[in-house]
N, C-alpha and C positions, 0 to 999 in steps of 0.2 A: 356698392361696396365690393369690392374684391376678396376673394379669399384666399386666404394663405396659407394653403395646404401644401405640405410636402411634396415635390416634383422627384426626389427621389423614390427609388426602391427601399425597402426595409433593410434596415442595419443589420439587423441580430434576427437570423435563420430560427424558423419552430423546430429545428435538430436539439436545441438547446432548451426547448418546452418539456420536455417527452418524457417518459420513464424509462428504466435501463432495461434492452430486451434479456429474452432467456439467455440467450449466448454471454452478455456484458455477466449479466446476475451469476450464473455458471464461473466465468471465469473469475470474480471476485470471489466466490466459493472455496475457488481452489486455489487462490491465493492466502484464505485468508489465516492459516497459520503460520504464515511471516510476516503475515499481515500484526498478529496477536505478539510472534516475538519480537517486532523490532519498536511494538508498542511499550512493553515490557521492556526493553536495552532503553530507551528514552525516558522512562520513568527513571530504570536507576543512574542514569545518567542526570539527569534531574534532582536528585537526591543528592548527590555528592558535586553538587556544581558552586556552592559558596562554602564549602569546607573538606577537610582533608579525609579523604576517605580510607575509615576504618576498616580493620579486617575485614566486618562482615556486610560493607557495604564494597571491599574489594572483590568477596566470593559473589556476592551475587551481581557486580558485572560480571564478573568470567563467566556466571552460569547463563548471563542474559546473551553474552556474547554467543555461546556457544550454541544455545537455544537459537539464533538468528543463522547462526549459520550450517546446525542440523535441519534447520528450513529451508534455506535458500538449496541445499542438499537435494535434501526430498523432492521439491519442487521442479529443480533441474532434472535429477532423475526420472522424474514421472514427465515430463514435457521431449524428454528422450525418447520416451518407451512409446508414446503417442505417435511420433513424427516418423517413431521408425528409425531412426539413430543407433546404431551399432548394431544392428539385427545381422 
């Protein structure tokens, strides 16, 4: 009887086994309050996606809005100040 095992090499890399190193965990760290508002802008975007949004479903996109993009801010500014950007 012959066997009929696979003559190739393995499809799918153990890179994809593995847990996230310090570095990946670290940098999801410091992502993660844009990470928090743009979860937040998709909720209330969620909210008002089969009907006409009220006032206070208008304020709180603008605040989610705003929220997302005093992150993306922060976040730029501090990825500056690390690289050494504008020093």
């Amino acid at each position: 009887m012959k066997s009929i095992a696979a003559v190739q090499a393995v499809v799918t890399d153990d890179e994809y086994d593995r847990e996230p190193t310090a570095a990946e965990l670290d940098a999801i760290d410091t992502e993660m309050p844009l990470i928090r508002a743009e979860v937040e802008l998709l909720d209330a975007q969620i909210i008002v996606l089969d009907r006409v949004p009220s006032e206070l479903d208008a304020r709180r996109l603008r605040r989610a809005r705003r929220r997302v993009l005093a992150a993306r801010r922060e976040l730029a500014n501090r990825s500056a100040v690390v690289t050494g950007v504008g020093a």
